[in-house]
PyMOL Python script that loads the backbone (N, CA, C, O; Angstrom):
from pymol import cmd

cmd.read_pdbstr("""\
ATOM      1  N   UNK A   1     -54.703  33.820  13.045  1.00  0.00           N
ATOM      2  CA  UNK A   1     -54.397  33.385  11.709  1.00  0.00           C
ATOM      3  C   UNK A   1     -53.188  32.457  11.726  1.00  0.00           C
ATOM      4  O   UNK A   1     -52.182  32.807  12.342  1.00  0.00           O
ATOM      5  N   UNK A   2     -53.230  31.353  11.115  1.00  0.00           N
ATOM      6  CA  UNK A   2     -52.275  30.662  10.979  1.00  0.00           C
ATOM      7  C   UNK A   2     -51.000  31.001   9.547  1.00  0.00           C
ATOM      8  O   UNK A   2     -51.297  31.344   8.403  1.00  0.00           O
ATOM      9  N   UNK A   3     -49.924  30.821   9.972  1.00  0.00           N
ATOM     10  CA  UNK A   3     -49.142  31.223   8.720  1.00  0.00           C
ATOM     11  C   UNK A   3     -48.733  29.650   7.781  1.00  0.00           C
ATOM     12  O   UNK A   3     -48.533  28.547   8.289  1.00  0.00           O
ATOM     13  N   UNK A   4     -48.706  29.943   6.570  1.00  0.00           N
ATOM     14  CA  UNK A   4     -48.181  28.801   6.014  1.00  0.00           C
ATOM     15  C   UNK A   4     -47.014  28.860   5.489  1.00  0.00           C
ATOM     16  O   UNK A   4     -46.661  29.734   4.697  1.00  0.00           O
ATOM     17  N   UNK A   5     -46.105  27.637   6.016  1.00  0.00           N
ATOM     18  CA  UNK A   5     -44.299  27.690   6.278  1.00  0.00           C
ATOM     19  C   UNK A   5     -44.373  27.236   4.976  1.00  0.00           C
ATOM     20  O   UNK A   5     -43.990  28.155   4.251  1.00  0.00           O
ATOM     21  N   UNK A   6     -44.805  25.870   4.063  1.00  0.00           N
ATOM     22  CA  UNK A   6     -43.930  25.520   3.314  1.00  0.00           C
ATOM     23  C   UNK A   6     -44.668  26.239   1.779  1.00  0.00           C
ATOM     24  O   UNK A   6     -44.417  25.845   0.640  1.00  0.00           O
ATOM     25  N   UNK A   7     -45.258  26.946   2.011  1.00  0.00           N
ATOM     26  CA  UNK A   7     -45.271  27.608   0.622  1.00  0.00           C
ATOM     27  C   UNK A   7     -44.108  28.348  -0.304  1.00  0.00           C
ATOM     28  O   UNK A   7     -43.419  29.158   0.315  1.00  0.00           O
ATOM     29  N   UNK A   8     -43.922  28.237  -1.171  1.00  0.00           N
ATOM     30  CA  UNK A   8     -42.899  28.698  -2.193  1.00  0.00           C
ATOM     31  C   UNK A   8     -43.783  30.062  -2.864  1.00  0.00           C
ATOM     32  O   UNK A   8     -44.990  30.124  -3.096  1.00  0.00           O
ATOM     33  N   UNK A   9     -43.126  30.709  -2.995  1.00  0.00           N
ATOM     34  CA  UNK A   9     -43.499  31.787  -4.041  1.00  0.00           C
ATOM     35  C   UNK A   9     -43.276  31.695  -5.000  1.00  0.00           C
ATOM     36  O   UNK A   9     -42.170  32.230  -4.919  1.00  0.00           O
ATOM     37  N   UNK A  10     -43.413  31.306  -6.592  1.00  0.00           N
ATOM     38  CA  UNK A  10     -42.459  31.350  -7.794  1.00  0.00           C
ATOM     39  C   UNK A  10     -42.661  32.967  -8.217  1.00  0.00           C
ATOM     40  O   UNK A  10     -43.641  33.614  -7.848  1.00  0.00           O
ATOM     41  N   UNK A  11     -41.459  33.580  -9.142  1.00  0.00           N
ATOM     42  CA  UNK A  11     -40.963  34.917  -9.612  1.00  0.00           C
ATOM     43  C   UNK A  11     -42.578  34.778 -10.683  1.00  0.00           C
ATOM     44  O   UNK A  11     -42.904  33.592 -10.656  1.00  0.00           O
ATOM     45  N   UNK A  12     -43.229  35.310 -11.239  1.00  0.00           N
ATOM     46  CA  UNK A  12     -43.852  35.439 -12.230  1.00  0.00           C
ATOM     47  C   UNK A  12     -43.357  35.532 -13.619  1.00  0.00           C
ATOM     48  O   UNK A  12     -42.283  36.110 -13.780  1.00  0.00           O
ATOM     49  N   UNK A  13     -44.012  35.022 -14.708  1.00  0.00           N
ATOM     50  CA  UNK A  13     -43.755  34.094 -16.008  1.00  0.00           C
ATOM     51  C   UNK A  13     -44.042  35.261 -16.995  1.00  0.00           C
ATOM     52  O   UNK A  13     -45.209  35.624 -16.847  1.00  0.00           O
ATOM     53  N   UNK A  14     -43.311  36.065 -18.070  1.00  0.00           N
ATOM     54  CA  UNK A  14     -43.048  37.396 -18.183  1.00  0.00           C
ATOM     55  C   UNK A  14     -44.027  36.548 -19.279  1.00  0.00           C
ATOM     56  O   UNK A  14     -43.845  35.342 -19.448  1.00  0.00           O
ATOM     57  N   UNK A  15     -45.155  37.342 -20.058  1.00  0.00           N
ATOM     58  CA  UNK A  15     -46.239  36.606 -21.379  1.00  0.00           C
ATOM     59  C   UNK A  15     -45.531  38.270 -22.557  1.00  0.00           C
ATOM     60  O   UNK A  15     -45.268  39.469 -22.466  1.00  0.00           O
ATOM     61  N   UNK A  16     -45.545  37.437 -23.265  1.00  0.00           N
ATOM     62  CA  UNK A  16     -44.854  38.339 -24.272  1.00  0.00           C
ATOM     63  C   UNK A  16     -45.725  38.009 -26.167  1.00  0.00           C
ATOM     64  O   UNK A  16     -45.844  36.978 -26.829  1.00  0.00           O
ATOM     65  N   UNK A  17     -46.056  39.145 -26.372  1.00  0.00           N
ATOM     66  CA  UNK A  17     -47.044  39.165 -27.183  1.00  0.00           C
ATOM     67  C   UNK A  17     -47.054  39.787 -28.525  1.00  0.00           C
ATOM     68  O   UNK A  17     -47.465  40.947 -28.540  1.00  0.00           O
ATOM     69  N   UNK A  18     -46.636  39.189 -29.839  1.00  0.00           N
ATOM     70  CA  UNK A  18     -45.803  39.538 -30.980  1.00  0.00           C
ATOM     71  C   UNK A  18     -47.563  39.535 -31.637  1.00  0.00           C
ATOM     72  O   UNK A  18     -48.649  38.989 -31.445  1.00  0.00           O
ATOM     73  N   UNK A  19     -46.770  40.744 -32.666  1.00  0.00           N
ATOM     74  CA  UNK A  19     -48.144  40.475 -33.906  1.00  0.00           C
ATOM     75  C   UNK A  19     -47.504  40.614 -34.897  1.00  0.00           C
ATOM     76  O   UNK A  19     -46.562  41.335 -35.227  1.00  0.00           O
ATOM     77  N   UNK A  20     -48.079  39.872 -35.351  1.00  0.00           N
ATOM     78  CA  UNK A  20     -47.250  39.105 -36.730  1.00  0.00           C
ATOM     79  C   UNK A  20     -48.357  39.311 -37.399  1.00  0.00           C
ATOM     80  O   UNK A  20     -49.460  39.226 -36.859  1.00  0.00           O
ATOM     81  N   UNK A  21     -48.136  39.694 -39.037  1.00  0.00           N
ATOM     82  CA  UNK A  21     -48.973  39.876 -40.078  1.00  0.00           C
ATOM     83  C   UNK A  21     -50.108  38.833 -40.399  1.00  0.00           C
ATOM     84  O   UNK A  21     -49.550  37.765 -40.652  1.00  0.00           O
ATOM     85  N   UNK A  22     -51.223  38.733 -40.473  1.00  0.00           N
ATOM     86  CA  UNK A  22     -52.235  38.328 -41.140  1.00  0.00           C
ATOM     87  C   UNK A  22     -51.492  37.539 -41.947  1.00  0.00           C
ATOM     88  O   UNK A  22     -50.306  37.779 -42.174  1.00  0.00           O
ATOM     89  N   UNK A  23     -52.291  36.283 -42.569  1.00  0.00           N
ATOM     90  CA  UNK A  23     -51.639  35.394 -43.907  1.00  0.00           C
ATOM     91  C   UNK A  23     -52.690  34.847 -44.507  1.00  0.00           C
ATOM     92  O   UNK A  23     -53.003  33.737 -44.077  1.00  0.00           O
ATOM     93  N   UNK A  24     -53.515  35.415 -45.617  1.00  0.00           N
ATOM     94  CA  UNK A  24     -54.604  35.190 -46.445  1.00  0.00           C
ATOM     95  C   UNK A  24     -54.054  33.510 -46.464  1.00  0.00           C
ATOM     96  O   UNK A  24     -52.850  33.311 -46.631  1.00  0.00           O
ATOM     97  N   UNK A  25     -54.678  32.736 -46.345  1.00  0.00           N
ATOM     98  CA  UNK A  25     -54.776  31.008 -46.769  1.00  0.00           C
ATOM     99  C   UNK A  25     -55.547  31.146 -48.114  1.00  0.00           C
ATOM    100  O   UNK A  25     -56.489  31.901 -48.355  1.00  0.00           O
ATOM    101  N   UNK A  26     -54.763  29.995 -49.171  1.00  0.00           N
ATOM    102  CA  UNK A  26     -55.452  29.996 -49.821  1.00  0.00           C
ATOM    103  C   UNK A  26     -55.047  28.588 -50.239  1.00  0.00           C
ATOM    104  O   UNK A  26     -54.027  27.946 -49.988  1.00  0.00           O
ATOM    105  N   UNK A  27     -56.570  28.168 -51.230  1.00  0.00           N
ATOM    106  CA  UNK A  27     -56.533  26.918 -51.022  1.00  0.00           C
ATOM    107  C   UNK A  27     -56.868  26.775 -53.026  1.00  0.00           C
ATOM    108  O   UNK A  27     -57.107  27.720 -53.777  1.00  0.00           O
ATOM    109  N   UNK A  28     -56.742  24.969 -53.483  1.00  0.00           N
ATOM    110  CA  UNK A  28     -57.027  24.798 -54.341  1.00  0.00           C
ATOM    111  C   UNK A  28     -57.930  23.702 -54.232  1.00  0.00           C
ATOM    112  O   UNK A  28     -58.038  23.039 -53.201  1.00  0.00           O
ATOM    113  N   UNK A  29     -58.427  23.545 -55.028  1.00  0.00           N
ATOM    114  CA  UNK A  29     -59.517  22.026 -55.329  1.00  0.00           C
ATOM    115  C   UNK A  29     -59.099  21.507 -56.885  1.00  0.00           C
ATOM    116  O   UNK A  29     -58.497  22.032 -57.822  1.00  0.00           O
ATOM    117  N   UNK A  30     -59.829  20.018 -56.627  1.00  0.00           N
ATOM    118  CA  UNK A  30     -59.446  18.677 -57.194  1.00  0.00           C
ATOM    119  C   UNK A  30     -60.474  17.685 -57.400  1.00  0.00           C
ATOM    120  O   UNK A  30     -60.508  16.777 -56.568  1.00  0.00           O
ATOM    121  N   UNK A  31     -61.392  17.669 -58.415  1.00  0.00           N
ATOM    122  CA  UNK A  31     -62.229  16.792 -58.566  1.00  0.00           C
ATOM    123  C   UNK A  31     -62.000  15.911 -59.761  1.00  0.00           C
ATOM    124  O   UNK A  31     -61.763  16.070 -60.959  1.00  0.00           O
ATOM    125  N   UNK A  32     -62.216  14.658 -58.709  1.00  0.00           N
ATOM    126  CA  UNK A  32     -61.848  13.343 -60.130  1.00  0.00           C
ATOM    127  C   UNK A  32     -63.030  12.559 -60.271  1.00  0.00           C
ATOM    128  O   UNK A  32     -63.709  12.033 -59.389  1.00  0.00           O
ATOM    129  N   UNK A  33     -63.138  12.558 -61.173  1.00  0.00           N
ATOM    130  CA  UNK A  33     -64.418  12.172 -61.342  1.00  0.00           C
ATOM    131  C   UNK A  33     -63.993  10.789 -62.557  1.00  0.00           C
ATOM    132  O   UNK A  33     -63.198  10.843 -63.495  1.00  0.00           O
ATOM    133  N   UNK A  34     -64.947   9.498 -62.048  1.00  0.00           N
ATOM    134  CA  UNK A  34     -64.557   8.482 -62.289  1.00  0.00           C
ATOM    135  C   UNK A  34     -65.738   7.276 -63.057  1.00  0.00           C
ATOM    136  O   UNK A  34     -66.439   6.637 -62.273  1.00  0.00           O
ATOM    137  N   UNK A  35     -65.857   7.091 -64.171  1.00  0.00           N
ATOM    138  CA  UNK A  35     -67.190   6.172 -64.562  1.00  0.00           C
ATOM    139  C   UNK A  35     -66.637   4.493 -64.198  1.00  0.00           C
ATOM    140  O   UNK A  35     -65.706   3.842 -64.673  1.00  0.00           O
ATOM    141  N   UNK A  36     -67.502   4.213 -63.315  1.00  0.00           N
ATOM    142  CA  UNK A  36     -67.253   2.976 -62.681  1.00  0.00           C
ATOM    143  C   UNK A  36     -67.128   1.797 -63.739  1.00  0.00           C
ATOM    144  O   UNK A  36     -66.291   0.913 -63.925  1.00  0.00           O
ATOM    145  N   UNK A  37     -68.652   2.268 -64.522  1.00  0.00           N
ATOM    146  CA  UNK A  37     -68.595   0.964 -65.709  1.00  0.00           C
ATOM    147  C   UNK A  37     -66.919   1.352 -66.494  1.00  0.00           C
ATOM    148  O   UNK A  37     -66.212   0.407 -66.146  1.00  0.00           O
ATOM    149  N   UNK A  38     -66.150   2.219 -67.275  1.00  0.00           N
ATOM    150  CA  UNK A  38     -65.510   2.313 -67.742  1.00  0.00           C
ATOM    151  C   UNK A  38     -63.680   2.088 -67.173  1.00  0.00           C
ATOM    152  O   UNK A  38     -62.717   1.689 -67.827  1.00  0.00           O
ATOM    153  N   UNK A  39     -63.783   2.606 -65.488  1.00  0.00           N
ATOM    154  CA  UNK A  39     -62.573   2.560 -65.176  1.00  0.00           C
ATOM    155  C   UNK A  39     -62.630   1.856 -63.811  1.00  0.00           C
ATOM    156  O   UNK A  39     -63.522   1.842 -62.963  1.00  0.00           O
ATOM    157  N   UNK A  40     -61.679   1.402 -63.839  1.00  0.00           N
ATOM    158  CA  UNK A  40     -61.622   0.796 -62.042  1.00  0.00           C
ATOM    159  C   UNK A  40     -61.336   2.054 -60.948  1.00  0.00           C
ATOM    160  O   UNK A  40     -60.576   3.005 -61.129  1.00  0.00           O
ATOM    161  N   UNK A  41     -62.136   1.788 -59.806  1.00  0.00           N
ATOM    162  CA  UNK A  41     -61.975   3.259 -58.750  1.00  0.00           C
ATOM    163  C   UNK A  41     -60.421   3.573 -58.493  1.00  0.00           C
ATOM    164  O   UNK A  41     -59.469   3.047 -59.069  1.00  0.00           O
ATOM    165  N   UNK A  42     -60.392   4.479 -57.568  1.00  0.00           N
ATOM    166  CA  UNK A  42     -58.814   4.548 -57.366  1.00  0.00           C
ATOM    167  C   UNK A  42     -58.250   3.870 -56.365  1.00  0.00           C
ATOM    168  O   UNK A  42     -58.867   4.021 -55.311  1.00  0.00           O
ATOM    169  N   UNK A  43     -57.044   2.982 -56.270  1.00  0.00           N
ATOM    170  CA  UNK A  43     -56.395   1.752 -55.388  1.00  0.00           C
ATOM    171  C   UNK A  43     -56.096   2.332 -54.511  1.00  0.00           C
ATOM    172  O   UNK A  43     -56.621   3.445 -54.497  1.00  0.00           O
ATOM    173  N   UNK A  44     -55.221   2.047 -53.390  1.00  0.00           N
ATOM    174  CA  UNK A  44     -54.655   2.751 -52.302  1.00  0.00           C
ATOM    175  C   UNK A  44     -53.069   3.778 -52.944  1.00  0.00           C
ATOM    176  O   UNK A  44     -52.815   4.974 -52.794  1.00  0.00           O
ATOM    177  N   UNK A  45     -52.441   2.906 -53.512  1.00  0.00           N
ATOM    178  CA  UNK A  45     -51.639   3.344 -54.729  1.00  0.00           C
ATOM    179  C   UNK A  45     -51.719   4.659 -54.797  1.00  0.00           C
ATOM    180  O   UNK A  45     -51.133   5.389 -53.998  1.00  0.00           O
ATOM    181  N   UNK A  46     -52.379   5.045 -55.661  1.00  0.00           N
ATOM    182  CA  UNK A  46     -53.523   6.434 -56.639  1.00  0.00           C
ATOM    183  C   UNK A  46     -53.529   7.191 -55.293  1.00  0.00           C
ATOM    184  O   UNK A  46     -52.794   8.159 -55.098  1.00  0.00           O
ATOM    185  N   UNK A  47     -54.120   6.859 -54.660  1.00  0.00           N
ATOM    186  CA  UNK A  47     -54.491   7.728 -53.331  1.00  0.00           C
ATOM    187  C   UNK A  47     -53.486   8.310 -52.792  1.00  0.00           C
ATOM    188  O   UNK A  47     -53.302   9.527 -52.754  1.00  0.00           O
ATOM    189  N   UNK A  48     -52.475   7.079 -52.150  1.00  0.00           N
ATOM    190  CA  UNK A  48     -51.173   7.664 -51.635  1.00  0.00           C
ATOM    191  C   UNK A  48     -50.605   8.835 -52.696  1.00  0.00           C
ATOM    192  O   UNK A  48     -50.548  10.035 -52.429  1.00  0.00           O
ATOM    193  N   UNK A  49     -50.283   8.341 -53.697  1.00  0.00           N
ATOM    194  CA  UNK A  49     -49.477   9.110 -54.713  1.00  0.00           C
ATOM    195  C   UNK A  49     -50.529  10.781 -54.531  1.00  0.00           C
ATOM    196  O   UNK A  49     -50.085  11.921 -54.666  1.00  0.00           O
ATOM    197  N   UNK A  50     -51.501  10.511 -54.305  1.00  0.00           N
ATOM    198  CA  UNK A  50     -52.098  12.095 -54.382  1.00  0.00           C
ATOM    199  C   UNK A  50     -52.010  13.058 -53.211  1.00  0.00           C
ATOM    200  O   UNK A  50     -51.949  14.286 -53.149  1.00  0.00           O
ATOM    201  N   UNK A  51     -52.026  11.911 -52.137  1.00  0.00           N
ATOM    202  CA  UNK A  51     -51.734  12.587 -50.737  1.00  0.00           C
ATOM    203  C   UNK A  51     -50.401  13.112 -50.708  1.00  0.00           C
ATOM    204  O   UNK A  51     -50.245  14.213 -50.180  1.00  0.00           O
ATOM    205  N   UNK A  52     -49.103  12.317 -51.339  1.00  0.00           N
ATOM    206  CA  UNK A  52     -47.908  12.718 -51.566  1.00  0.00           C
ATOM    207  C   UNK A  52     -47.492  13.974 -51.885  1.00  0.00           C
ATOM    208  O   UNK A  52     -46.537  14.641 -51.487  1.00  0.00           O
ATOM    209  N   UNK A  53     -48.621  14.253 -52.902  1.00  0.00           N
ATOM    210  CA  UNK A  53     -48.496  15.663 -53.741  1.00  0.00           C
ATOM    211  C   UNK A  53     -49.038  16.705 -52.897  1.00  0.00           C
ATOM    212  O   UNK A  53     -48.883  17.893 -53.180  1.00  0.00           O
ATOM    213  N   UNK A  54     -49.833  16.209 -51.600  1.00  0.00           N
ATOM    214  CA  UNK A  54     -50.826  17.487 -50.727  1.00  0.00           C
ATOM    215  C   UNK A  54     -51.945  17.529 -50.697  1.00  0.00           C
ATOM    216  O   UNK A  54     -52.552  18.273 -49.927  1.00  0.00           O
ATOM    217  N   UNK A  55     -52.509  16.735 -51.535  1.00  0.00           N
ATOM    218  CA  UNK A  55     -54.350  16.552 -51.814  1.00  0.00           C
ATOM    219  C   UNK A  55     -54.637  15.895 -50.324  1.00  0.00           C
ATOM    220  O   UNK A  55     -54.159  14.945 -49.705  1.00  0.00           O
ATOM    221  N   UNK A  56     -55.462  16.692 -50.111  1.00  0.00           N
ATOM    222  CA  UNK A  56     -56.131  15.868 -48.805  1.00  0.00           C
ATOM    223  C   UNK A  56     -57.636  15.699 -49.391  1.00  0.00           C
ATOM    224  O   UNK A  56     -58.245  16.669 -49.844  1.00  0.00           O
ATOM    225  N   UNK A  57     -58.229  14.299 -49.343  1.00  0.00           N
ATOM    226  CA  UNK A  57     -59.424  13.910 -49.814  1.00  0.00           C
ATOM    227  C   UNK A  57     -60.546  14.541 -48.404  1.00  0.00           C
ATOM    228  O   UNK A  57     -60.391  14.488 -47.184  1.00  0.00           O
ATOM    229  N   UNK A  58     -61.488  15.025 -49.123  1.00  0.00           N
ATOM    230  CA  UNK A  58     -62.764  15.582 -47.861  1.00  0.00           C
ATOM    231  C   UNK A  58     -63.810  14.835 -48.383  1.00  0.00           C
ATOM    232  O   UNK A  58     -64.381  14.207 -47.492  1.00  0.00           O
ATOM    233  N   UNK A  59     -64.399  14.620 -49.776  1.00  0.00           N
ATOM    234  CA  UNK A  59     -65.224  13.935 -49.653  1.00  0.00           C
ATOM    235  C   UNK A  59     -65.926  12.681 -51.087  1.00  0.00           C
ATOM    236  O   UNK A  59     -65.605  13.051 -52.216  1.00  0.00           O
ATOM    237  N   UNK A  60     -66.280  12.134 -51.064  1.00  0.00           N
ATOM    238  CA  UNK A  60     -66.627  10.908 -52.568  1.00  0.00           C
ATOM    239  C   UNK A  60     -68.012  10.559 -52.149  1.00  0.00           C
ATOM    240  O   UNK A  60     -68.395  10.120 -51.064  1.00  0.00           O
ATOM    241  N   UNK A  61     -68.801  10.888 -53.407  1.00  0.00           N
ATOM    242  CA  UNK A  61     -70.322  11.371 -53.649  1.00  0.00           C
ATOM    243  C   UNK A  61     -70.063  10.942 -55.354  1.00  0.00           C
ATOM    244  O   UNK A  61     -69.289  11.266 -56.255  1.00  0.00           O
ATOM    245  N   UNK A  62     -71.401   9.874 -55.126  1.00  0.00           N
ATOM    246  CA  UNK A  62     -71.660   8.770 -56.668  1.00  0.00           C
ATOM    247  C   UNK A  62     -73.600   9.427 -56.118  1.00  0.00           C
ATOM    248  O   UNK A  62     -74.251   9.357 -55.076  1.00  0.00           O
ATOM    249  N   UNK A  63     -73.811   9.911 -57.280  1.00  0.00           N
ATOM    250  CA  UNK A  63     -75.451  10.309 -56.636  1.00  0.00           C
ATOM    251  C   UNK A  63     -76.323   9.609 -57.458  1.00  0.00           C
ATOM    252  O   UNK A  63     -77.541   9.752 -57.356  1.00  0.00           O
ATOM    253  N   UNK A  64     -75.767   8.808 -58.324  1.00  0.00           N
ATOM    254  CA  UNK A  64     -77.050   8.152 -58.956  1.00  0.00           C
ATOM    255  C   UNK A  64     -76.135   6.726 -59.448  1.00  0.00           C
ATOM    256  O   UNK A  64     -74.925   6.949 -59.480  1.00  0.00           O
ATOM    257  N   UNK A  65     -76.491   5.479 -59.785  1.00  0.00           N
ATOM    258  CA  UNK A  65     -76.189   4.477 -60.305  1.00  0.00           C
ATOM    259  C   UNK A  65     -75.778   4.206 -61.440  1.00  0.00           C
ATOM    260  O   UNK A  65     -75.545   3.041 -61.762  1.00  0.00           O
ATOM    261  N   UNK A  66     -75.574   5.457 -62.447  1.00  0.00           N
ATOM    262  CA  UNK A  66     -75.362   5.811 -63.450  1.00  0.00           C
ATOM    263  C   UNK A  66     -74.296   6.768 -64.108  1.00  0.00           C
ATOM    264  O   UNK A  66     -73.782   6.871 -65.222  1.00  0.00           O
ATOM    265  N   UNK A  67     -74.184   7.578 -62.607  1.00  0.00           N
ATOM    266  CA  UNK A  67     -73.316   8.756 -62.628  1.00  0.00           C
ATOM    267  C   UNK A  67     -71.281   8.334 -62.028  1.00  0.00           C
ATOM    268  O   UNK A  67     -70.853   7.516 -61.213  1.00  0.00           O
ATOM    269  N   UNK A  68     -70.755   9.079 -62.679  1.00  0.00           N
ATOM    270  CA  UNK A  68     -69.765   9.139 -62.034  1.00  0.00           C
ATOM    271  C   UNK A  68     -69.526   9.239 -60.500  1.00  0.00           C
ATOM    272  O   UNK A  68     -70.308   9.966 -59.888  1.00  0.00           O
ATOM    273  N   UNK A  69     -68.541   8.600 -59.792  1.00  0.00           N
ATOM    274  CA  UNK A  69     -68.230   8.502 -58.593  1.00  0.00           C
ATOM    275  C   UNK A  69     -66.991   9.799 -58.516  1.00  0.00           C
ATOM    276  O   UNK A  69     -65.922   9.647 -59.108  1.00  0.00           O
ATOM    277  N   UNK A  70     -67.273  10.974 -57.772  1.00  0.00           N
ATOM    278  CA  UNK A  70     -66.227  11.937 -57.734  1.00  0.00           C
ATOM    279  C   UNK A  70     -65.748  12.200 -56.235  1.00  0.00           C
ATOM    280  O   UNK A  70     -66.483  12.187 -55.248  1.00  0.00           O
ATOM    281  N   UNK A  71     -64.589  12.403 -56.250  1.00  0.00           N
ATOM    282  CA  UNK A  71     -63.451  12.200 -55.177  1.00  0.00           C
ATOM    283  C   UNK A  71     -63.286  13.991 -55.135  1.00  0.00           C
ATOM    284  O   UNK A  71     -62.805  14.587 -56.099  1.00  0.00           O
ATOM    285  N   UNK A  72     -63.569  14.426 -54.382  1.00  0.00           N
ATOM    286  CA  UNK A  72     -63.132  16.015 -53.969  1.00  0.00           C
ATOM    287  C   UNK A  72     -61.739  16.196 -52.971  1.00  0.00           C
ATOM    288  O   UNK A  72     -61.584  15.666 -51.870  1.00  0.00           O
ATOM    289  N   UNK A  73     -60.993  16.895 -53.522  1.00  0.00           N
ATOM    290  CA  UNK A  73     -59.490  17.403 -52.549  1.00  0.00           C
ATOM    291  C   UNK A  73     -59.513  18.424 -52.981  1.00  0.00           C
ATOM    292  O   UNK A  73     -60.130  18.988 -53.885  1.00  0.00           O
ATOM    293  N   UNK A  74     -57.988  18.946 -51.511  1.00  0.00           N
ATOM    294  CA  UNK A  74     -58.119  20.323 -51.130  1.00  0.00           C
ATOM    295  C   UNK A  74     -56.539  19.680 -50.475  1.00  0.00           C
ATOM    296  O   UNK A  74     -56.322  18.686 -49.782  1.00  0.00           O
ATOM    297  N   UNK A  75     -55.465  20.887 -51.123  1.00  0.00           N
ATOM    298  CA  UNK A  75     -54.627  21.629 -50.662  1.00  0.00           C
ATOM    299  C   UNK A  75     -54.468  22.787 -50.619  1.00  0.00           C
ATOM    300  O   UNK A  75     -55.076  23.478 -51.438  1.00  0.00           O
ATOM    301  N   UNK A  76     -53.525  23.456 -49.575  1.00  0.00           N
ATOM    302  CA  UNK A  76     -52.758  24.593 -49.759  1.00  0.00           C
ATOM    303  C   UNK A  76     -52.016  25.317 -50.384  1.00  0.00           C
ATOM    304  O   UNK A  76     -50.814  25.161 -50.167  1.00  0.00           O
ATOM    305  N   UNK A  77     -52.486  26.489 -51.498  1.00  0.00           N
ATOM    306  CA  UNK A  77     -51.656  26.862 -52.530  1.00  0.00           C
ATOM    307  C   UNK A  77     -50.289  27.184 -51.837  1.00  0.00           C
ATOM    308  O   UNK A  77     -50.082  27.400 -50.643  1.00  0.00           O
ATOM    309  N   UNK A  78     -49.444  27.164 -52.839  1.00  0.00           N
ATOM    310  CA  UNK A  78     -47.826  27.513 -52.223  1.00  0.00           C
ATOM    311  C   UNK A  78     -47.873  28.789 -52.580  1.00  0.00           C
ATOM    312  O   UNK A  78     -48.346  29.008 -53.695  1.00  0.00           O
ATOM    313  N   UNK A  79     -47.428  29.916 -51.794  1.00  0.00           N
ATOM    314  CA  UNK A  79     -47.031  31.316 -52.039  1.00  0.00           C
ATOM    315  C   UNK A  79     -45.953  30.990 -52.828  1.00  0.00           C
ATOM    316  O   UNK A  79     -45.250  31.878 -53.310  1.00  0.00           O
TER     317      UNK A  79
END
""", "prot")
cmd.dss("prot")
cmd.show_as("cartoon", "prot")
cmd.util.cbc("prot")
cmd.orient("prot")
């Protein structure tokens, strides 16, 4: 058997393991709903200013040519 000289041993890396309470998430929603013929959509402006506040946009669904164009968000309620 051959021995191997330049190996190092390192001490072992102590894993340390906390439990910390559960935290129900909870969330709110935000639908804007927008008549194209009547209003202009929302600018980048509008948008920023909503992201500012925490709205994160998921999704914008116009389902008919007639219908409102609606913008769905979702933040994190504040405890």
């Amino acid at each position: 058997m051959s021995e191997q000289k330049d190996v190092r041993m390192f001490p072992p890396v102590p894993i340390v393991y906390e439990t910390m309470p559960a935290q129900d998430l909870k969330w709110e929603y935000r639908v804007l709903s927008i008549d194209a013929r009547e209003r202009e959509l929302p600018d980048v402006a509008e948008l920023n200013e909503l992201g500012s506040a925490g709205w994160l946009l998921v999704s914008v669904v116009k389902a008919g040519e007639r219908e409102p164009v609606r913008y769905y968000f979702v933040r994190q309620q504040n405890a």
